[in-house]
C-alpha positions as CSV (number, residue, x, y, z in Angstrom):
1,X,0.0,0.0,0.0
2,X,1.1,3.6,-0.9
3,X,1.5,5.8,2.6
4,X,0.5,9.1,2.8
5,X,3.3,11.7,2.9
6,X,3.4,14.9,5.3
7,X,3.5,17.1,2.1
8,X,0.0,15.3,0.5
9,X,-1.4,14.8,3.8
10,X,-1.2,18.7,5.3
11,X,-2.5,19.8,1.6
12,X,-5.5,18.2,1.3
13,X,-6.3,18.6,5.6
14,X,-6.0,22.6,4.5
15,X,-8.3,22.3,1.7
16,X,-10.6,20.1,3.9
17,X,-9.9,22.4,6.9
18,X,-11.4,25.5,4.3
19,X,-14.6,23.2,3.6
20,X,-15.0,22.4,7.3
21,X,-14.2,25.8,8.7
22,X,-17.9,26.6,7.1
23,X,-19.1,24.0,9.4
24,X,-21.6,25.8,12.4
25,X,-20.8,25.0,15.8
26,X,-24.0,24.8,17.8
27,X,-24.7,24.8,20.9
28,X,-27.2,22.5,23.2
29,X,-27.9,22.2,26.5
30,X,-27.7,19.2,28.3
31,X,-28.3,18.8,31.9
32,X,-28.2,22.4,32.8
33,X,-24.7,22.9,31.3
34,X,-24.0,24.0,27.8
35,X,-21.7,22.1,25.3
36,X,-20.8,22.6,21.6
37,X,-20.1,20.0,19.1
38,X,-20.1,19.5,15.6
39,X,-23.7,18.8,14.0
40,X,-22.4,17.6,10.4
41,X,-24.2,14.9,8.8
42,X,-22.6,11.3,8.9
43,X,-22.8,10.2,5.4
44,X,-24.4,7.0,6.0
45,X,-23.7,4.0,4.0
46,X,-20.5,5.5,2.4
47,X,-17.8,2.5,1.8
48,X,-14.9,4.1,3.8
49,X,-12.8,0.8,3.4
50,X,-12.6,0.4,-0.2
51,X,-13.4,-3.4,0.5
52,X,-16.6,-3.7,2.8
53,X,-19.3,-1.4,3.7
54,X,-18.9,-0.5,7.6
55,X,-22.4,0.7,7.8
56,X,-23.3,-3.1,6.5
57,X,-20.4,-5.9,7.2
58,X,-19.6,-5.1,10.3
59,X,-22.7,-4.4,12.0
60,X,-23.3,-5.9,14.9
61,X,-19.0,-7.7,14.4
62,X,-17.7,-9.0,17.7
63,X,-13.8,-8.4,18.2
64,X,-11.7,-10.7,17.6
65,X,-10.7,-12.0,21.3
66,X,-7.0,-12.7,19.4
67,X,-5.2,-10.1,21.4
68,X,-4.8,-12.1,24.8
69,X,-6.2,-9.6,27.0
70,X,-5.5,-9.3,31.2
71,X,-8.9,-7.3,31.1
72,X,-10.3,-11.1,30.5
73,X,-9.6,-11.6,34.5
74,X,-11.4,-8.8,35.8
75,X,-11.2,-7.8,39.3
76,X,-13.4,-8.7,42.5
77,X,-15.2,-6.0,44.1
78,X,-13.8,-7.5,47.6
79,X,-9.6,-7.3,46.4
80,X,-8.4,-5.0,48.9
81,X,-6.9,-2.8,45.8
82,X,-9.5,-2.9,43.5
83,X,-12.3,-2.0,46.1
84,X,-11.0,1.2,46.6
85,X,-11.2,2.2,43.4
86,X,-15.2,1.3,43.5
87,X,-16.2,4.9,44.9
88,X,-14.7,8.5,43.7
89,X,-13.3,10.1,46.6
90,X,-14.7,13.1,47.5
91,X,-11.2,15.2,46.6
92,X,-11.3,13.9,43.0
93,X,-13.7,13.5,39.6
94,X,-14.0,11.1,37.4
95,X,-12.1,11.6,33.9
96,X,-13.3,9.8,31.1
97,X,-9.6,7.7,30.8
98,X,-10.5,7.0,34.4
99,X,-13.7,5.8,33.1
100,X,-11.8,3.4,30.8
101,X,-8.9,2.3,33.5
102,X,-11.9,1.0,35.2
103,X,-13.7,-0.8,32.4
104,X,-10.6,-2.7,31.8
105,X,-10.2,-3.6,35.7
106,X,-13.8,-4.7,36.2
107,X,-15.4,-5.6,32.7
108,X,-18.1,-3.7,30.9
109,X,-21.0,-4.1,33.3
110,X,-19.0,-2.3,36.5
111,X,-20.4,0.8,37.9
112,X,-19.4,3.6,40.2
113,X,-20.0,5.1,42.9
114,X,-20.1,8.8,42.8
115,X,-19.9,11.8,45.6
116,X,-23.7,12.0,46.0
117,X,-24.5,8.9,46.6
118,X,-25.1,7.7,43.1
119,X,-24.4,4.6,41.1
120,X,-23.5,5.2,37.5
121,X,-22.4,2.4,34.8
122,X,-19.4,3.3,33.4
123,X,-20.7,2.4,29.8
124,X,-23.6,4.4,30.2
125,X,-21.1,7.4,31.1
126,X,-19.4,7.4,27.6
127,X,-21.5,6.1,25.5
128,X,-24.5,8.4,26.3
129,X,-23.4,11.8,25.8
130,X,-26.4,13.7,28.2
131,X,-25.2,11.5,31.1
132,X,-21.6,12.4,30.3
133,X,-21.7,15.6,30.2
134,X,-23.4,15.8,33.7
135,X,-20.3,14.1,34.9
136,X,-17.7,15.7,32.8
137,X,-19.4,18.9,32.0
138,X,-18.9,18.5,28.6
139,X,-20.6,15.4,26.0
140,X,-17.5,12.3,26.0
141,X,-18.9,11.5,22.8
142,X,-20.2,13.5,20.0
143,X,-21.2,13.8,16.0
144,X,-18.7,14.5,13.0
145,X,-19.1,14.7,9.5
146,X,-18.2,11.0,9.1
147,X,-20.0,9.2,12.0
148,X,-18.6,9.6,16.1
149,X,-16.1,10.5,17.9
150,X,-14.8,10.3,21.0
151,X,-12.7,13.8,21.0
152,X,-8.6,13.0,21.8
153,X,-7.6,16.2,23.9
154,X,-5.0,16.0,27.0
155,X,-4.6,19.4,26.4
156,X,-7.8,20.9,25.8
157,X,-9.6,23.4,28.1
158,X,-11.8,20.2,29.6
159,X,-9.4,17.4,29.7
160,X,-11.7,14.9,31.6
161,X,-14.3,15.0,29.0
162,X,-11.7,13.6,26.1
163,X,-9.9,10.7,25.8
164,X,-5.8,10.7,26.6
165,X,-5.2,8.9,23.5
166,X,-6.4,9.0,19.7
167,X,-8.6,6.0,19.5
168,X,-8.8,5.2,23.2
169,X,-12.3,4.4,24.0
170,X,-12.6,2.3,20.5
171,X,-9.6,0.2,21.5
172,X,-10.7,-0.1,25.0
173,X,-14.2,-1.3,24.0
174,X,-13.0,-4.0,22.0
175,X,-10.5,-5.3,24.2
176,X,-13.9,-5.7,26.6
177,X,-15.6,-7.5,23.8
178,X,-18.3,-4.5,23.2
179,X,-19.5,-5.3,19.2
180,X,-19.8,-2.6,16.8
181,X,-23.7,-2.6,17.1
182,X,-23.2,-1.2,20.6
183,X,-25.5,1.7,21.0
184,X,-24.5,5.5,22.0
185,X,-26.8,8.2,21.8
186,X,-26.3,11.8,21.4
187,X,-29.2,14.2,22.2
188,X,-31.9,12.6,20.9
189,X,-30.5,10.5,18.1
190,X,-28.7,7.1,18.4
191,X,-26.1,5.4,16.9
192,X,-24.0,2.5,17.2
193,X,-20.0,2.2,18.2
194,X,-19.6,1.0,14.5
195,X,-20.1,4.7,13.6
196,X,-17.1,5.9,15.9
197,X,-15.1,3.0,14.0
198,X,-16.2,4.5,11.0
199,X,-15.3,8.5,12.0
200,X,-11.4,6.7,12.8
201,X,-10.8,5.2,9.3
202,X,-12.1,8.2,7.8
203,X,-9.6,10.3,8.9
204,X,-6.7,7.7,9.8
205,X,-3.3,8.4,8.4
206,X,0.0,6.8,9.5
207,X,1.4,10.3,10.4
208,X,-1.4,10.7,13.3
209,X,0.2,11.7,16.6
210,X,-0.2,7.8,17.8
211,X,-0.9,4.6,16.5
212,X,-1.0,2.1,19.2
213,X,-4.7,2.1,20.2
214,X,-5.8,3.0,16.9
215,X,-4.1,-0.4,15.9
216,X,-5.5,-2.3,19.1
217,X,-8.7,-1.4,17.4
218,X,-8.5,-2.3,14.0
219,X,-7.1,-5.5,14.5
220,X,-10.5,-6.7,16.8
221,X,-12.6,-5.1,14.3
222,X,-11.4,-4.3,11.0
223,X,-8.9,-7.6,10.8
224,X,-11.8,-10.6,10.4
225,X,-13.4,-8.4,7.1
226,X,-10.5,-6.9,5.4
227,X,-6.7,-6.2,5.4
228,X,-6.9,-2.7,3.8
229,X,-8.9,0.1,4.8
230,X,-9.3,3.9,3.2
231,X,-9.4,7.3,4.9
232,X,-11.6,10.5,3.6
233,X,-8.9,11.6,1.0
234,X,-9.0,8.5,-1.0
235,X,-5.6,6.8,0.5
236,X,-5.2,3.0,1.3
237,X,-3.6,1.5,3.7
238,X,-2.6,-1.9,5.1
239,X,-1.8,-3.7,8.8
240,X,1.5,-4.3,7.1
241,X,1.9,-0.2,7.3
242,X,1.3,-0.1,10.1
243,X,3.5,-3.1,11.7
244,X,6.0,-1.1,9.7
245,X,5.4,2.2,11.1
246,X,5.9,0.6,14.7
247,X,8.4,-1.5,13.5
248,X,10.6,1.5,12.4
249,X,8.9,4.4,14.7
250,X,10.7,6.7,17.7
251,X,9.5,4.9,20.6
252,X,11.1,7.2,23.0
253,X,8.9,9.7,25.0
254,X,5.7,8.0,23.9
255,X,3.2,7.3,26.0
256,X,4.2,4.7,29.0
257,X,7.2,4.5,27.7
258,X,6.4,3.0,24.7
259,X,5.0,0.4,25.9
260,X,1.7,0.3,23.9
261,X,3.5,0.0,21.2
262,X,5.2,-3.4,21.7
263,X,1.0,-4.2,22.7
264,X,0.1,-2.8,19.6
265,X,2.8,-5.3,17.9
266,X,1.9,-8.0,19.8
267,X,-1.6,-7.8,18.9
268,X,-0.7,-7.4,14.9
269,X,0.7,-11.1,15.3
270,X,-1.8,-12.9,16.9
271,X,-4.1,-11.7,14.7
272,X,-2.1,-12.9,11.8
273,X,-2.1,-16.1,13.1
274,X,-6.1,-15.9,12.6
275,X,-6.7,-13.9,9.8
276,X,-3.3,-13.7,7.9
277,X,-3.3,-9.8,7.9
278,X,0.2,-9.1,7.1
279,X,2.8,-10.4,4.7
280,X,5.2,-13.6,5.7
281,X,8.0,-10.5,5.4
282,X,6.0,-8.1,8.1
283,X,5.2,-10.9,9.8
284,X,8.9,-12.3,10.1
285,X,10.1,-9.0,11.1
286,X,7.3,-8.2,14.0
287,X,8.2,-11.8,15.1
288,X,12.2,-10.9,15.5
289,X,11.1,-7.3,16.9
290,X,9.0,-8.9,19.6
291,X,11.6,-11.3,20.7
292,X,14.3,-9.1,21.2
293,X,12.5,-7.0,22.7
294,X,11.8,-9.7,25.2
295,X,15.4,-10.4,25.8
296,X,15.6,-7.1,26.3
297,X,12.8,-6.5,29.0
298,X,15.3,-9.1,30.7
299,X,18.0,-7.9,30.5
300,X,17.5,-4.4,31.5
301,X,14.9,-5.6,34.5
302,X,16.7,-4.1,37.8
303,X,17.8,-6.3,41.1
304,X,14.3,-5.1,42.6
305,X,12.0,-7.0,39.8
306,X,11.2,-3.2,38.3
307,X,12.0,-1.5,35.1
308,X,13.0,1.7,33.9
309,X,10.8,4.0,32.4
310,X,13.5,4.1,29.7
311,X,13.7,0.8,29.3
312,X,12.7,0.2,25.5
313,X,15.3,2.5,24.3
314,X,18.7,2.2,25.5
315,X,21.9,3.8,24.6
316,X,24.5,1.4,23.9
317,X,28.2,2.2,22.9
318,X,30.1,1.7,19.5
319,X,30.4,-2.2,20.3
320,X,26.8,-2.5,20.8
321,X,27.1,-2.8,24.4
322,X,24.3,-1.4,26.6
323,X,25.6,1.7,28.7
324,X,23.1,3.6,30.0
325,X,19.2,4.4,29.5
326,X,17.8,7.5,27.8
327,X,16.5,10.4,29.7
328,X,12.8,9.6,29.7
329,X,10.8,12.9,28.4
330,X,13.5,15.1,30.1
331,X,12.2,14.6,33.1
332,X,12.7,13.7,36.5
333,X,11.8,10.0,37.3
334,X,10.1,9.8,40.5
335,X,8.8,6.1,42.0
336,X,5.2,5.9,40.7
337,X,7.5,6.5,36.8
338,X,8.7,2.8,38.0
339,X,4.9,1.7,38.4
340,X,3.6,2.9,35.6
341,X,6.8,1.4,33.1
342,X,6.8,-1.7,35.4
343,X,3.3,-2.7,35.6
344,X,2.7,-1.7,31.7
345,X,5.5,-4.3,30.7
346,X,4.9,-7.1,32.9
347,X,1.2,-7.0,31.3
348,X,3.0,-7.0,27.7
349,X,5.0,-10.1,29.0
350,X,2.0,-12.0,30.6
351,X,0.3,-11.1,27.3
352,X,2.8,-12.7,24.9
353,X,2.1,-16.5,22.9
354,X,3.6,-19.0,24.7
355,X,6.4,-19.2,21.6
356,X,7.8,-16.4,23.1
357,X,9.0,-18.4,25.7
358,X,9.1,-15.0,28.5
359,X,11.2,-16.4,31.9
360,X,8.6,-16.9,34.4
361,X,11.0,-15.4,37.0
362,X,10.9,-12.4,35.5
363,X,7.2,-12.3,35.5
364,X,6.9,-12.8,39.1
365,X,9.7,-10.4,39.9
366,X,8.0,-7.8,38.7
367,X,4.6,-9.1,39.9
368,X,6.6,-9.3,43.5
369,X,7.6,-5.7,43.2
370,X,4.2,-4.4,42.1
371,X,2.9,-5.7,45.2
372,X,5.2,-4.5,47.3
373,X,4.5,-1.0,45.9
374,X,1.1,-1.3,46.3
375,X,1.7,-2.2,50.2
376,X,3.0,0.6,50.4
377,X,0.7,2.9,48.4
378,X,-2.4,4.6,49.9
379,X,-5.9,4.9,48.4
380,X,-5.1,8.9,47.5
381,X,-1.8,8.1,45.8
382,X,-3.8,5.7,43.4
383,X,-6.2,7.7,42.3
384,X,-3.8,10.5,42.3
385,X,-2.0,8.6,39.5
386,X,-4.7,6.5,38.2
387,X,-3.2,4.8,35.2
388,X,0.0,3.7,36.8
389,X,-1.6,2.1,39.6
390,X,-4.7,0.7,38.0
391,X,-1.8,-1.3,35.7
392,X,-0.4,-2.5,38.9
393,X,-3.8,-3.6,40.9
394,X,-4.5,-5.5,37.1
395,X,-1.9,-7.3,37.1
396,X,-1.1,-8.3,40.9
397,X,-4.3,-9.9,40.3
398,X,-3.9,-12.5,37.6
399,X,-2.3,-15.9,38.5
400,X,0.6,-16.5,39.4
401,X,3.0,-19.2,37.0
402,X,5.4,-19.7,39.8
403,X,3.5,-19.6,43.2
404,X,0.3,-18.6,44.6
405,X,-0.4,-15.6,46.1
406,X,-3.0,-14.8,48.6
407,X,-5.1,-11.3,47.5
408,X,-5.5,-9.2,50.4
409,X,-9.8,-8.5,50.7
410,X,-11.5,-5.7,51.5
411,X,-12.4,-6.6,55.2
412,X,-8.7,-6.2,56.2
413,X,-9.4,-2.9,55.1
């Protein structure tokens, strides 16, 4: 397939941009609070793919299950851990990445507990944009021109009300098994998660800020109907480019250390396995990638059982040998850094085919050192940094290949 380049790519998103600059932004009011969002017509039935029709083939497609997922083994409402993160403490709000943190950690029918006394489902939070936006104070979800989105906007003025990550909630609902005829509704109109699948390929190119949970996605829901997809302006593309993009892409100062990214590889070849979506070359290449990067993850594992946030890109000297670990985001690393990179990889690790023949004693190093983190943690710090210890509560929790562990429950609380 022929990859869009910068040049072609920023020329026709200007020309676009002129077209959709005409575009009103409207505004509606939804539970006493006032929101804007785009109110351009999806155009329904339009074969964004090139191969199928998403409006048609994949209504109503369950995921794929290939990508062997930790959010299988969801958590107990009685783990000592987990249970605290059942109610929103009074000092903090729910985000919606929080939102999806906890869909992974408890499955798709968990609910919360919010400060006035309320139990919301989780689901119901994103995927029903009148509820959202009470919680979030802006709609999680809303209409484009070419189906739903989920807006992607750590930066924007509301934060909480957008995902962290382009793609996030998609990727996140198929790793929980959610099938494209899952409904969302907007206002008063409804429409189904295949339309927020739709919206992505439409405008997907592989220059997009990140393509680790726009890959996650694709291969549970675009990988059992087709290996080549189309965006808006008419350009193809393959799971071949985008193995290749990871393959050969900057994984330093991405998100978790760049861990997603050896997920987002891992899940490309179990998929092939299934569906044969890339090329005996790609796939021979992700194969060799993926196991040196697990040599890798033991080699560089420290004495304690942890990793370095830095740990997928070391420097090495001109013989080769490894010397020293790059500066992670030019930043200082503090402890919950070691949580976050730690309890990200061991969950790549446990998540690998059993080819891949990961050392079990590294597993439960790092499981060993997550725990007694966690000991030490207090329910503030985790919901202070959410992600990093959600990971850690996750994967604490699945078994053990070496030795049984005893969970601590909530009445020692």
């Amino acid at each position: 397939m022929q990859s869009a380049t910068r040049s072609s790519f920023a020329t026709k998103t200007l020309l676009y941009g002129v077209v959709l600059g005409s575009v009103v932004l409207v505004s509606y009011y939804i539970s006493g609070m006032v929101s804007h969002h785009f109110q351009a017509l999806p155009q329904q039935g339009t074969n964004l793919t090139g191969h199928v029709d998403l409006q048609v083939s994949l209504n109503g497609n369950k995921p794929l299950s290939t990508q062997s997922k930790v959010g299988n083994n969801y958590l107990d409402s009685d783990d000592l851990y987990a249970a605290s993160y059942l109610s929103v403490p009074q000092d903090h709000s729910l985000s919606v990445s929080t939102c999806l943190h906890l869909l992974k950690m408890f499955g798709p029918d968990a609910s919360v507990d919010l400060h006035d006394g309320s139990k919301l489902r989780l689901l119901d939070i994103l995927t029903n944009a009148n509820l959202g936006a009470a919680v979030f104070k802006d709609p999680p979800v809303v209409r484009t021109r070419y189906g739903v989105r989920f807006p992607t906007g750590r930066f924007s003025e509301n934060p909480q009300a957008n995902e962290t990550h382009r793609d996030q909630c998609l990727a996140t609902f198929a790793e929980i098994g959610l099938p494209l005829s899952t409904p969302l509704s907007i206002g008063k109109q409804e429409f189904q998660l295949q339309d927020v699948l739709q919206d992505s390929v439409a405008n997907f190119h592989l220059e997009q800020l990140e393509l680790e949970w726009s890959t996650l996605a694709y291969v549970e829901y675009l990988a059992p109907v087709t290996r080549v997809w189309t965006n808006r302006y008419g350009e193809s593309f393959s799971f071949d480019d985008l193995a290749t993009e990871l393959l050969n892409g900057r994984w330093w100062g991405q998100s978790c250390g760049g861990l997603h990214c050896l997920m987002a590889l891992s899940s490309l070849y179990q998929a092939n396995s299934e569906h044969h979506i890339l090329t005996t070359k790609i796939q021979s290449k992700t194969d060799a990638k993926l196991r040196e990067l697990v040599a890798l993850s033991a080699r560089q594992q420290q004495h304690d059982g942890s990793w370095h946030p830095g740990w997928t890109t070391p420097q090495v000297d001109t013989s080769g040998k490894l010397v020293a670990l790059l500066p992670y985001r030019n930043q200082m690393i503090t402890s919950v850094e070691y949580v976050l990179a730690t309890g990200h990889a061991n969950e790549w690790l446990y998540s690998l085919p059993q080819e891949f023949d990961v050392p079990e004693e590294v597993v439960a190093k790092a499981t060993d050192w997550l725990l007694q983190a966690l000991e030490k943690s207090t329910p503030s710090d985790r919901w202070n940094n959410f992600c990093p210890w959600s990971h850690a509560v996750v994967i604490i929790n699945l078994p053990r290949p070496l030795k049984k562990r005893v969970v601590p429950h909530a009445t020692t609380f």
